[in-house]
C-alpha atoms as an extended CHARMM CRD file, in Angstrom:
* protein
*
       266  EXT
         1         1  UNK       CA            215.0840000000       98.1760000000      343.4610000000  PROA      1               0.0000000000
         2         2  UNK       CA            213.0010000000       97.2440000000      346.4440000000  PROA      2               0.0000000000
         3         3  UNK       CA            214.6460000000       94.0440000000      347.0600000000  PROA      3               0.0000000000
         4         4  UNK       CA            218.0780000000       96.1090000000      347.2750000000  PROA      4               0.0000000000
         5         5  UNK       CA            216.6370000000       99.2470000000      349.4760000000  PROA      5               0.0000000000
         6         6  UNK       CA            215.3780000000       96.5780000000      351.9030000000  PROA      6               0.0000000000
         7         7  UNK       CA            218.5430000000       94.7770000000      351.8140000000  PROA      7               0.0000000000
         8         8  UNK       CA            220.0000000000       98.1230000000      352.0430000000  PROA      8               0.0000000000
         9         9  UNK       CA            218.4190000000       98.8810000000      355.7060000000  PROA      9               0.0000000000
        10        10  UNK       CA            218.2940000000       95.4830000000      357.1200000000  PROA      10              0.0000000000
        11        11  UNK       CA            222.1400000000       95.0210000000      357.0000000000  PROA      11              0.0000000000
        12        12  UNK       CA            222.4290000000       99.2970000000      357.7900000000  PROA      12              0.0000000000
        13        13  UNK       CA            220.3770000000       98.6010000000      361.0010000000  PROA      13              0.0000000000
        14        14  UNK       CA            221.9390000000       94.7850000000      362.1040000000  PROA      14              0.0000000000
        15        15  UNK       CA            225.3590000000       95.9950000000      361.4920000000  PROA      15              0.0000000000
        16        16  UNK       CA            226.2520000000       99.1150000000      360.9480000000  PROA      16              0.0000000000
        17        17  UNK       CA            229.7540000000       98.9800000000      361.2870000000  PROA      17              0.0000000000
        18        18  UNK       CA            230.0300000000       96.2100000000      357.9410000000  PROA      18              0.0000000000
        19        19  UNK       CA            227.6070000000       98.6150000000      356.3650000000  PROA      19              0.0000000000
        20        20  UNK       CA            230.5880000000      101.4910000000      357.0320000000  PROA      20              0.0000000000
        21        21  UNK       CA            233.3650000000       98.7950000000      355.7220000000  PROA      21              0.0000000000
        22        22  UNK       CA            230.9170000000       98.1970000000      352.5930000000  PROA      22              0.0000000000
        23        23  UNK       CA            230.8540000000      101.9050000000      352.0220000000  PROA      23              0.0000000000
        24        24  UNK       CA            234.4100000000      101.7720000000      352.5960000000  PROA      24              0.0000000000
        25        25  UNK       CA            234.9180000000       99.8440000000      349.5270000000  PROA      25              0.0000000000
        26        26  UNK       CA            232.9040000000      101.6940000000      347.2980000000  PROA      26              0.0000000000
        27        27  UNK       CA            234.3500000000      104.8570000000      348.5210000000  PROA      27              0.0000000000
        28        28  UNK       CA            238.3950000000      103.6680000000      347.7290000000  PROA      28              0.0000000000
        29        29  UNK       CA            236.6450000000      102.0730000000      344.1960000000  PROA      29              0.0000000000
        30        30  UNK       CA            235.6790000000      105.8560000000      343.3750000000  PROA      30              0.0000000000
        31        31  UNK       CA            239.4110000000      106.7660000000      344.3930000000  PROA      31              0.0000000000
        32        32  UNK       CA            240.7750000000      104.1860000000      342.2120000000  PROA      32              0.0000000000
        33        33  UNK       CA            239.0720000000      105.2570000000      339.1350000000  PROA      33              0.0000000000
        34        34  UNK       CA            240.1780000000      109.0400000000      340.3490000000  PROA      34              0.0000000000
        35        35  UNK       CA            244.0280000000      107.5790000000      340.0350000000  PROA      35              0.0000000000
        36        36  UNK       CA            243.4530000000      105.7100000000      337.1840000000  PROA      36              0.0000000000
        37        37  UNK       CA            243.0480000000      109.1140000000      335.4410000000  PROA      37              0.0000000000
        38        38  UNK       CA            245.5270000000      111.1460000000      337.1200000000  PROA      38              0.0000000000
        39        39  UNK       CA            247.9180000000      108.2710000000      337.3410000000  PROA      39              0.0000000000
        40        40  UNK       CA            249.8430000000      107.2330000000      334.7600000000  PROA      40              0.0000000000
        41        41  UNK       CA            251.4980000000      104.1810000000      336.1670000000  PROA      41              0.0000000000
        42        42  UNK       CA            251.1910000000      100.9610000000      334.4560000000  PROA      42              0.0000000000
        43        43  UNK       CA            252.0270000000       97.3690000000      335.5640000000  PROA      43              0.0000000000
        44        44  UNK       CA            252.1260000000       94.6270000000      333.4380000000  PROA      44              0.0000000000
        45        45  UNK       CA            250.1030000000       96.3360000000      330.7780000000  PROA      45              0.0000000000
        46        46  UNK       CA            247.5580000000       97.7440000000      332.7960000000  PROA      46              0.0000000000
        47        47  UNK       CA            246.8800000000      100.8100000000      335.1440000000  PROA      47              0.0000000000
        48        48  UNK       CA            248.0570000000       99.9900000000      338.5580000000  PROA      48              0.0000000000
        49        49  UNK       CA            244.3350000000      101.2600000000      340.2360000000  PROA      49              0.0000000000
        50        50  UNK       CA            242.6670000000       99.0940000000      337.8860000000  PROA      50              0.0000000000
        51        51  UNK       CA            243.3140000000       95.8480000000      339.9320000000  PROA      51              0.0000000000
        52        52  UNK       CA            242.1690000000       97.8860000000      343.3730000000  PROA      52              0.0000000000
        53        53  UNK       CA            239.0290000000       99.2030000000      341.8640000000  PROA      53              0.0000000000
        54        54  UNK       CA            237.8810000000       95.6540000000      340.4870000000  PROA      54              0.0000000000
        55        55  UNK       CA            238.6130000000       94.1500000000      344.6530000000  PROA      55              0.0000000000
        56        56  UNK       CA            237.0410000000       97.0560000000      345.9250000000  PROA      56              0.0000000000
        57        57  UNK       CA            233.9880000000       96.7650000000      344.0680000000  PROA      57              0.0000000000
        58        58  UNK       CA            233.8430000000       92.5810000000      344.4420000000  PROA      58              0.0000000000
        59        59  UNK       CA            234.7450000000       93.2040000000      348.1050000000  PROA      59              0.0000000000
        60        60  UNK       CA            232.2370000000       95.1150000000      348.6580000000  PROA      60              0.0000000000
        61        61  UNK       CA            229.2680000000       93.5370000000      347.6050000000  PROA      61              0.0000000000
        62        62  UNK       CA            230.1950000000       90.0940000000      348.6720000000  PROA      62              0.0000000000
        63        63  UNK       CA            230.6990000000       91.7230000000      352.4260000000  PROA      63              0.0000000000
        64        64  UNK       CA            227.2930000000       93.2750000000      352.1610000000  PROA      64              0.0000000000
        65        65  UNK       CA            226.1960000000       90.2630000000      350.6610000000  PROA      65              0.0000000000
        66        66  UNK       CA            227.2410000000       88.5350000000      353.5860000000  PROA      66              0.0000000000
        67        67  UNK       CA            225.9430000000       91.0910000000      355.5280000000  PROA      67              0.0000000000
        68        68  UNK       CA            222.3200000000       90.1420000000      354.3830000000  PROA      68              0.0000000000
        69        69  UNK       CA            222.4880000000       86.3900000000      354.4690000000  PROA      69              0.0000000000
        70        70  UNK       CA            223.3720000000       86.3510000000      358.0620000000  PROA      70              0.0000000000
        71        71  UNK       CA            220.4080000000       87.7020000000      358.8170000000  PROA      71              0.0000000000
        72        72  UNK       CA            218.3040000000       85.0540000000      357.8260000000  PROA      72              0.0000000000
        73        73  UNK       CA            220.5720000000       82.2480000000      360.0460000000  PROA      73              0.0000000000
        74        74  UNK       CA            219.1270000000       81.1930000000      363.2020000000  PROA      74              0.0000000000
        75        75  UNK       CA            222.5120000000       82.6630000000      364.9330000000  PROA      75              0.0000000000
        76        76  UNK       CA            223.0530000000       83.6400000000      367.8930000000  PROA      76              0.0000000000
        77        77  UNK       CA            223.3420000000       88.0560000000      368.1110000000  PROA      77              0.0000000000
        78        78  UNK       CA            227.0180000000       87.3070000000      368.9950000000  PROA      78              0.0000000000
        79        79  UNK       CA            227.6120000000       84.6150000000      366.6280000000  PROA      79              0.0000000000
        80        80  UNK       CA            226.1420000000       86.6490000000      364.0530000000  PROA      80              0.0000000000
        81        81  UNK       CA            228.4020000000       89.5230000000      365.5960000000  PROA      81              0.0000000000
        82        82  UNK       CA            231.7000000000       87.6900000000      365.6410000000  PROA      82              0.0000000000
        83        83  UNK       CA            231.1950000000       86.4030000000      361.9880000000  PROA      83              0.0000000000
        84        84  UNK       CA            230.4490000000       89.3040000000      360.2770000000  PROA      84              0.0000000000
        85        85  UNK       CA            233.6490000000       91.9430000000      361.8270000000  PROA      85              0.0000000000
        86        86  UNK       CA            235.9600000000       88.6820000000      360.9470000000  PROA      86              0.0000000000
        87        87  UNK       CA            234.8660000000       88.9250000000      357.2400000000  PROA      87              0.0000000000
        88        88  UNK       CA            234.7340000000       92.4790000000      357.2970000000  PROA      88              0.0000000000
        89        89  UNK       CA            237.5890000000       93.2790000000      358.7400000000  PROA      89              0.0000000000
        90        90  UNK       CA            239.8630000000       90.1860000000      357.1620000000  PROA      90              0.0000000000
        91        91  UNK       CA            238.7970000000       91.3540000000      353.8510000000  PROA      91              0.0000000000
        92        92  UNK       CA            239.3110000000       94.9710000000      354.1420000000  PROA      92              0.0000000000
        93        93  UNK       CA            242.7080000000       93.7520000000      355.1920000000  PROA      93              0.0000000000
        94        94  UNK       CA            243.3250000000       91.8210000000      352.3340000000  PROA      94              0.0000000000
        95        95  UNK       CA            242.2680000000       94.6870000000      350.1250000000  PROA      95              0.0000000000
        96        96  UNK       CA            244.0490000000       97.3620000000      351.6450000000  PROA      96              0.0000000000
        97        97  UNK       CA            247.1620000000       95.0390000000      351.0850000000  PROA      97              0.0000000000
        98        98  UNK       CA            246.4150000000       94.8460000000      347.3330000000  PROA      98              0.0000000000
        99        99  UNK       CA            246.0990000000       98.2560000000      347.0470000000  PROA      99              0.0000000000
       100       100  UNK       CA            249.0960000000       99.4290000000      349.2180000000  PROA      100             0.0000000000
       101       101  UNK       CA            250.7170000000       97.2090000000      346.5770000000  PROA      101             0.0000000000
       102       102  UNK       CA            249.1960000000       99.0120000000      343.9000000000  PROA      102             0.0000000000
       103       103  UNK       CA            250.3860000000      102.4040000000      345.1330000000  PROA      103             0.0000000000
       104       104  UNK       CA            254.0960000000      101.5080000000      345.1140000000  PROA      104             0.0000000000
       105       105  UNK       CA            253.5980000000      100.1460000000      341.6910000000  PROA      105             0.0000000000
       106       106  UNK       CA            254.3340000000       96.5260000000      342.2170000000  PROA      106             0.0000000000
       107       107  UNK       CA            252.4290000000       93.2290000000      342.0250000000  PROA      107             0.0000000000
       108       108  UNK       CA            250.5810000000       91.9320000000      345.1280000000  PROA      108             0.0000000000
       109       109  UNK       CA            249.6780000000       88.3740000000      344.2990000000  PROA      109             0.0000000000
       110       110  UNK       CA            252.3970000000       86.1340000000      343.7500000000  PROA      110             0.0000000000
       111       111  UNK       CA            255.2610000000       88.3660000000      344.2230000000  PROA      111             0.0000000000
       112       112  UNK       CA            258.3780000000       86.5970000000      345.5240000000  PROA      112             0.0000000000
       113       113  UNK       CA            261.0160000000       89.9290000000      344.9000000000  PROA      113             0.0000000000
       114       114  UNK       CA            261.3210000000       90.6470000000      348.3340000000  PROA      114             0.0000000000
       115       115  UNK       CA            260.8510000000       89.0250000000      351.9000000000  PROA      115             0.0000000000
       116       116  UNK       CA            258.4070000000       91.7240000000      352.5170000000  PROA      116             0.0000000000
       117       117  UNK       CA            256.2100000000       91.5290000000      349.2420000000  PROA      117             0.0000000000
       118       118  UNK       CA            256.6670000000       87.4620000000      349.8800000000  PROA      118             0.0000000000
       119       119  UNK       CA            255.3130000000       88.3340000000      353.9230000000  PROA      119             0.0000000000
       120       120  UNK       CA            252.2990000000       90.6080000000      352.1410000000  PROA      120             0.0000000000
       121       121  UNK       CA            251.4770000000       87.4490000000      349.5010000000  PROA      121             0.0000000000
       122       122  UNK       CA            251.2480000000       85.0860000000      352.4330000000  PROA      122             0.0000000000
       123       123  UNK       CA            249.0560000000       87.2390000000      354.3000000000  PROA      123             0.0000000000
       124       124  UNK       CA            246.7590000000       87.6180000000      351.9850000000  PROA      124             0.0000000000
       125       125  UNK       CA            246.3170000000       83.7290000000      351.8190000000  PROA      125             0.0000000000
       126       126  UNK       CA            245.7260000000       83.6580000000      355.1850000000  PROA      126             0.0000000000
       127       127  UNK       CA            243.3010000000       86.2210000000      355.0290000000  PROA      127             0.0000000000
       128       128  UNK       CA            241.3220000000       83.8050000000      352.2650000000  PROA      128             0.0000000000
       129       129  UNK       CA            241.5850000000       80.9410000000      354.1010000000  PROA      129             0.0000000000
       130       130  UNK       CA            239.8080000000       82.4650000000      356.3980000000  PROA      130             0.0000000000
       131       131  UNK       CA            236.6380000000       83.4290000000      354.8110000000  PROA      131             0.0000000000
       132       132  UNK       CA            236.7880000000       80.1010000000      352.8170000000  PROA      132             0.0000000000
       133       133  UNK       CA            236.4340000000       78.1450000000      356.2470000000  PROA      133             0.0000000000
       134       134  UNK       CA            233.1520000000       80.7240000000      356.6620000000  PROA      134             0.0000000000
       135       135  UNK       CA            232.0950000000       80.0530000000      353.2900000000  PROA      135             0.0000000000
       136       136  UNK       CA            232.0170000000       76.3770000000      354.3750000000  PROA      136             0.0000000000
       137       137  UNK       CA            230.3330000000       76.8920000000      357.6010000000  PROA      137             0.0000000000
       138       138  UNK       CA            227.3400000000       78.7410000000      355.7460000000  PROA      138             0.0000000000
       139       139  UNK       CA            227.3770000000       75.5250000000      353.4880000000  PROA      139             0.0000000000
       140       140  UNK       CA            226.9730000000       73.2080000000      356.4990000000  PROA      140             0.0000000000
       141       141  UNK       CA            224.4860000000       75.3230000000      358.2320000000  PROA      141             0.0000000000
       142       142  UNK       CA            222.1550000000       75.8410000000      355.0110000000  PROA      142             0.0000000000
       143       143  UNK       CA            222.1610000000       72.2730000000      355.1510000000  PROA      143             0.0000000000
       144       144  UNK       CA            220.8320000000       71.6370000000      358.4060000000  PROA      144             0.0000000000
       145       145  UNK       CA            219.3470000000       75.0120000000      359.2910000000  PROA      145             0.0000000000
       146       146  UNK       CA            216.1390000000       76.2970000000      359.0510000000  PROA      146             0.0000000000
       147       147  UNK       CA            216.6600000000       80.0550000000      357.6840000000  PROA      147             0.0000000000
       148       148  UNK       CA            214.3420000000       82.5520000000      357.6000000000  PROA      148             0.0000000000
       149       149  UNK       CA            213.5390000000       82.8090000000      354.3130000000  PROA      149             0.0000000000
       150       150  UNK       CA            211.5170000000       80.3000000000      351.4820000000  PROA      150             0.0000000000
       151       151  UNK       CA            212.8780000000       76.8420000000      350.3650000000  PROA      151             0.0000000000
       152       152  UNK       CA            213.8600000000       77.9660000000      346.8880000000  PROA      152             0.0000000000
       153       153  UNK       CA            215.7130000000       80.5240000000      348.3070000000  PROA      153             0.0000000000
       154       154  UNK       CA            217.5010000000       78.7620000000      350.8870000000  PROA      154             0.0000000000
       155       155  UNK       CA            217.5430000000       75.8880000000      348.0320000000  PROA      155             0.0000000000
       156       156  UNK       CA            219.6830000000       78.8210000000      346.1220000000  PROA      156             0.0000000000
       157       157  UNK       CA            221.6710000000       80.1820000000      349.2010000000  PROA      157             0.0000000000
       158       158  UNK       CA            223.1100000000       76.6040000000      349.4500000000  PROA      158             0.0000000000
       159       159  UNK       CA            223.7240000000       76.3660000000      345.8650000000  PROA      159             0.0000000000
       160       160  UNK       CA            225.2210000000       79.6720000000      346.2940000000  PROA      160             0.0000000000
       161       161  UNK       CA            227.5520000000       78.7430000000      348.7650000000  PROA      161             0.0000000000
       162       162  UNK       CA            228.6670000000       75.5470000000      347.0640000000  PROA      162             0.0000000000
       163       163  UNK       CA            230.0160000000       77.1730000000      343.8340000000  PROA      163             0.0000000000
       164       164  UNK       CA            231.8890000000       80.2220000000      345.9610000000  PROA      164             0.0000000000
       165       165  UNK       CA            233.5550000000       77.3110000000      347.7480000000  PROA      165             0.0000000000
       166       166  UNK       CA            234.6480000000       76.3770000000      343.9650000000  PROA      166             0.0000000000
       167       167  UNK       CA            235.2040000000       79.6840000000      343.0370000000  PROA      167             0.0000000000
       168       168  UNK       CA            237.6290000000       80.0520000000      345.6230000000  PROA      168             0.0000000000
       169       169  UNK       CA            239.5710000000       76.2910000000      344.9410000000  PROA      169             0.0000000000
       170       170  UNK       CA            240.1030000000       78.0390000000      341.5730000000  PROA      170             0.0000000000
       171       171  UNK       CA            241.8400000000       81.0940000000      343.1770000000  PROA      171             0.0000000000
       172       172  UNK       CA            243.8590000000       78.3530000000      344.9950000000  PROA      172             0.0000000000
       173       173  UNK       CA            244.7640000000       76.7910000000      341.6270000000  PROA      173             0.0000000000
       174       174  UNK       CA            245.8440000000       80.3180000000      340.5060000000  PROA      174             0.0000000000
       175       175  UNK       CA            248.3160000000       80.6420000000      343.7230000000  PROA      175             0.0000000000
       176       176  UNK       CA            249.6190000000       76.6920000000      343.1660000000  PROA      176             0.0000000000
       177       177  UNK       CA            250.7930000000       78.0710000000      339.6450000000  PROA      177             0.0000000000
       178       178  UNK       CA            251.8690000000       81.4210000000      340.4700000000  PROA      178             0.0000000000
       179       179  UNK       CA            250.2470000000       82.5660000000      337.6070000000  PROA      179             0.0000000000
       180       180  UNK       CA            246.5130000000       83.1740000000      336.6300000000  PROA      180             0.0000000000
       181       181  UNK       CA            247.0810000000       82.7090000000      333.3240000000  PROA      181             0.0000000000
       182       182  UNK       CA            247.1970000000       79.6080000000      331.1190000000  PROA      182             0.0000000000
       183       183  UNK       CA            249.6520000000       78.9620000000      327.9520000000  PROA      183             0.0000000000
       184       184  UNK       CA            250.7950000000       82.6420000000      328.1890000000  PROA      184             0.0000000000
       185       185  UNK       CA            252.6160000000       84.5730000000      330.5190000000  PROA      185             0.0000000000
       186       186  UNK       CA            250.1960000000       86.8700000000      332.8780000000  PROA      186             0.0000000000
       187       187  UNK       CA            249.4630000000       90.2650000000      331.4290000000  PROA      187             0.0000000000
       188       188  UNK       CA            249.4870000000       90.7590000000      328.0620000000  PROA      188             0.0000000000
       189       189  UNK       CA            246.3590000000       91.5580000000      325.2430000000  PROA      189             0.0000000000
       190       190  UNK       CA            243.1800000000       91.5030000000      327.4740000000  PROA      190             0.0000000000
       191       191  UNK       CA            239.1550000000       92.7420000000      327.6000000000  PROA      191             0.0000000000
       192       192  UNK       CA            238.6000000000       95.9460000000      329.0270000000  PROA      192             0.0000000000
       193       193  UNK       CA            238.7490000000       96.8630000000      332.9130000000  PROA      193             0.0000000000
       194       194  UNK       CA            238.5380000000       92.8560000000      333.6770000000  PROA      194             0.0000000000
       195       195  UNK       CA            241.7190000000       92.4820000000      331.6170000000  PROA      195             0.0000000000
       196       196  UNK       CA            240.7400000000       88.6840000000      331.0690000000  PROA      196             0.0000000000
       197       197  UNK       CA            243.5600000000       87.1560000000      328.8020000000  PROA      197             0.0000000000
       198       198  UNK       CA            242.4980000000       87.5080000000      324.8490000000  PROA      198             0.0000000000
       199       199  UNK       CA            245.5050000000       85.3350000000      323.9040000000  PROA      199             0.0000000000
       200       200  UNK       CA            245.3910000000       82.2700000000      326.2930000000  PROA      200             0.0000000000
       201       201  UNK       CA            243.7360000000       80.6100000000      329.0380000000  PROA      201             0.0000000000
       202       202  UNK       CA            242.7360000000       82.8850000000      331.8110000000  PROA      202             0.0000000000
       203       203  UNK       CA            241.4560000000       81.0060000000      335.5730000000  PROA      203             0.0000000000
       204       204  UNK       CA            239.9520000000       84.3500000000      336.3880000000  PROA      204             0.0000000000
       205       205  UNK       CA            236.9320000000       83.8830000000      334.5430000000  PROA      205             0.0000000000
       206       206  UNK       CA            235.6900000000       81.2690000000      336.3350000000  PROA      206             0.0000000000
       207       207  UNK       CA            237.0960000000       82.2280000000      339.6340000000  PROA      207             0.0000000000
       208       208  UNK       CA            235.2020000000       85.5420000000      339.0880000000  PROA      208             0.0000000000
       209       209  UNK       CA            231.5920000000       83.7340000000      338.2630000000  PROA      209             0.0000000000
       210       210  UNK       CA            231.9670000000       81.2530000000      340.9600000000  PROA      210             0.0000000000
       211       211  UNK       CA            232.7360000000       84.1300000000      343.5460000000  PROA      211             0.0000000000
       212       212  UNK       CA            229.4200000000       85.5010000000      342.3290000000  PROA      212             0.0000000000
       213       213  UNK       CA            227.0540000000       82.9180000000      342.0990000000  PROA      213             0.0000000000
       214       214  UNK       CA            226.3350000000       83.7940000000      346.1380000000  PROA      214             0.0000000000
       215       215  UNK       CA            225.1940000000       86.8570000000      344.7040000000  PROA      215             0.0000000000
       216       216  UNK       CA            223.1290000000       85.7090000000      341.2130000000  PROA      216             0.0000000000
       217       217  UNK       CA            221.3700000000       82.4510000000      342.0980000000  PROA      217             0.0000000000
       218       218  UNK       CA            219.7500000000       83.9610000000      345.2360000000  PROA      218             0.0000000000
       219       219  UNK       CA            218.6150000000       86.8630000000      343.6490000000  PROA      219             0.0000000000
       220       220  UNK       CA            217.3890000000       84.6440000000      340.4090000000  PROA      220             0.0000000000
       221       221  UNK       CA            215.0720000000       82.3000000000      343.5200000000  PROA      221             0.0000000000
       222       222  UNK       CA            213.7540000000       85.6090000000      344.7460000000  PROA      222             0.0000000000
       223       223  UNK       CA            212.7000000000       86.8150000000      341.1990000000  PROA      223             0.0000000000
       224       224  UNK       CA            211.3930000000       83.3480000000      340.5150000000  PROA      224             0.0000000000
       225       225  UNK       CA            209.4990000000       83.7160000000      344.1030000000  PROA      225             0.0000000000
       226       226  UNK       CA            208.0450000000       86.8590000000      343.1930000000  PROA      226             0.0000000000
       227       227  UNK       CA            206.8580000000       86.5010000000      339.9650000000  PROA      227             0.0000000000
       228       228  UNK       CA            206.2890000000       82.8680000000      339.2660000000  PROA      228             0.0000000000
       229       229  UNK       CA            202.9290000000       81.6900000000      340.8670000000  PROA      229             0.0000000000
       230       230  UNK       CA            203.0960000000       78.0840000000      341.1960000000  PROA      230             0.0000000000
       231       231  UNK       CA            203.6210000000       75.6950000000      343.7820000000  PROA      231             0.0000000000
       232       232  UNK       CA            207.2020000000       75.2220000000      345.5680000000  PROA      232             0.0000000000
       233       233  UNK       CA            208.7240000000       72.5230000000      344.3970000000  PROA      233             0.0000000000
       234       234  UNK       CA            208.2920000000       74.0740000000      340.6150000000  PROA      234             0.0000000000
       235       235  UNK       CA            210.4330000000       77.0170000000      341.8260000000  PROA      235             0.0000000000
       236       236  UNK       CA            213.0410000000       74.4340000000      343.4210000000  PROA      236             0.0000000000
       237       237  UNK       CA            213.0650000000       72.5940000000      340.2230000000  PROA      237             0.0000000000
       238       238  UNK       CA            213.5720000000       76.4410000000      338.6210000000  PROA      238             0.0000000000
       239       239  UNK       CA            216.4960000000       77.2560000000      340.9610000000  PROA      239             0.0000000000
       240       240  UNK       CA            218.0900000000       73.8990000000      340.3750000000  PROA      240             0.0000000000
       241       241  UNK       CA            218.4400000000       74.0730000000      336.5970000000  PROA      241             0.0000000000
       242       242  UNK       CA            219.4450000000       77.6100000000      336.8890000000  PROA      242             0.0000000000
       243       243  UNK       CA            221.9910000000       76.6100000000      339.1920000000  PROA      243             0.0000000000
       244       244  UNK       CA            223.5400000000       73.9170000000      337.1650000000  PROA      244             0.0000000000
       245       245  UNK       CA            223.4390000000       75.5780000000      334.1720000000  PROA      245             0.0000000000
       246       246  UNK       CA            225.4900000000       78.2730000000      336.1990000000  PROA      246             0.0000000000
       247       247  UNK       CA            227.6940000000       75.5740000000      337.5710000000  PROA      247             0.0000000000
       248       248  UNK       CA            228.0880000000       74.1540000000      334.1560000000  PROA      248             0.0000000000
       249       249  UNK       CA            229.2310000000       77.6090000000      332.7220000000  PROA      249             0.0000000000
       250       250  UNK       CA            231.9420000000       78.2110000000      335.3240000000  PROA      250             0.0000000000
       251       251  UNK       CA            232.8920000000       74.6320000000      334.8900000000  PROA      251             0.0000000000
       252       252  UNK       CA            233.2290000000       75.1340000000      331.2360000000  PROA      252             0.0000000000
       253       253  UNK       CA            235.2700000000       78.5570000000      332.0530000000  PROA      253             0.0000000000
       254       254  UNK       CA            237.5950000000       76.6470000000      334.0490000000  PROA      254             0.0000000000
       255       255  UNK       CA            238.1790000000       73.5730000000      331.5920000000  PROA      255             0.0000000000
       256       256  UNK       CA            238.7020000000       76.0710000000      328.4730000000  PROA      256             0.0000000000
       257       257  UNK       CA            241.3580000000       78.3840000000      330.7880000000  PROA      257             0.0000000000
       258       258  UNK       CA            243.1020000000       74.9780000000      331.5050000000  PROA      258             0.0000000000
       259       259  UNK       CA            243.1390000000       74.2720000000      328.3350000000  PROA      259             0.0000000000
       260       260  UNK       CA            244.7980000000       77.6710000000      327.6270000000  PROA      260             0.0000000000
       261       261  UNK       CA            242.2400000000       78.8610000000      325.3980000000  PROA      261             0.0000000000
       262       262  UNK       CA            240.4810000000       82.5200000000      325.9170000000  PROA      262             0.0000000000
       263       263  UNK       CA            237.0060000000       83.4680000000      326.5390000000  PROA      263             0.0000000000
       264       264  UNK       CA            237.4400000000       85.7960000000      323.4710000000  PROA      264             0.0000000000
       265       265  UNK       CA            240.0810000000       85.6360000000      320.8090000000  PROA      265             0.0000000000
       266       266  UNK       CA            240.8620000000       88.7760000000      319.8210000000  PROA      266             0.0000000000
């Protein structure tokens, strides 16, 4: 819980309008799950708000996520400025678009009915692209940076940053298809609130881990930082196995999805 107050203030007091957008997020997620019970509305076998509130949520801690990290780059204040409202901002956009969609009941990824749902979808790739060619950037610069923070961690930030890049080719895989599902049509049978397929390949999974390993393998570094008293390259060794065997999962996510096999067969 320390490690999160801290995190908490330093990206309240170094940006406090992405802290707002973050709070944002959560906010709309708590209005999603309102709707979900007042709502009745279902699209493709789902709750309509049930899409929003997972985007909401994810948005929101990989912006505050963000939010942190930048902190520890040797950035310029306006660098550091300029990045964070474009990811804010971009991906507030490109949530608000998903849940506008939501609201009128129709899909917002791949949906080709109309020139304007077709103008929304595009948008929203743009939007992506955009953080992607940040995502990169942080790669580069953990590479030959010096952040302010210890080598296992910045060993774990990079690692981190590799695997989102990934994560996101595999939401690019999804939009190449039109389809995030594998062997079945999308919708259908899935587990609860993440509605992962039950019945046939689903490239969410690993699109989901990899999005999150910016989030898991840093905080796994600081754990092992914290409570592992040995000398540094132990903890790097520590971080990289973790790391690969995290890689390794989402790797095996995505080959079983292609494969058009679920996670769980129910």
């Amino acid at each position: 819980m320390n490690i999160i107050n801290q995190s908490l203030r330093t990206v309240k007091t170094e940006s406090p309008i992405l802290y707002r957008i973050v709070q944002l997020h959560f906010i709309s997620a708590i209005a999603c799950i309102i709707a979900f019970f007042i709502d009745d509305r279902t699209l493709m076998g789902v709750s309509v708000w049930i899409k929003p509130l997972k985007f909401f949520i994810s948005g929101g801690i990989y912006i505050f996520t963000l939010g942190y990290l930048i902190t520890l780059y040797p950035y310029s204040t306006k660098k550091k400025h300029i990045i964070r409202n474009i990811v804010a901002w971009t991906l507030l956009l490109e949530i608000g678009i998903i849940a506008y969609q939501a609201a009128r009941g129709v899909q917002s990824h791949y949906n080709q009915s109309s020139l304007f749902d077709a103008l929304l979808f595009s948008a929203m790739g743009i939007l992506i692209a955009i953080n992607v060619l940040i995502m990169v950037l942080f790669a580069i610069d953990t590479i030959r940076l010096k952040l302010n923070t210890s080598k296992p961690v910045q060993w774990a930030i990079l690692l981190g940053w590799i695997i989102v890049v990934f994560g996101s080719w595999v939401g690019g895989q999804m939009i190449s298809q039109v389809a995030h599902n594998v062997g079945v049509a999308d919708g259908g049978d899935g587990l609860p609130l993440v509605n992962w397929s039950t019945v046939g390949g689903d490239l969410r999974i690993a699109h989901f881990f990899g999005l999150h390993a910016i989030q898991i393998i840093p905080l796994f570094a600081v754990l092992i930082s914290k409570k592992w008293n040995t000398k540094t390259v132990n903890q790097v060794l520590a971080v990289t196995v973790f790391g690969l065997l995290f890689a390794t999962w989402i790797g095996f996510t995505f080959y079983q999805a292609k494969q058009g096999i679920p996670l769980v067969k129910l």
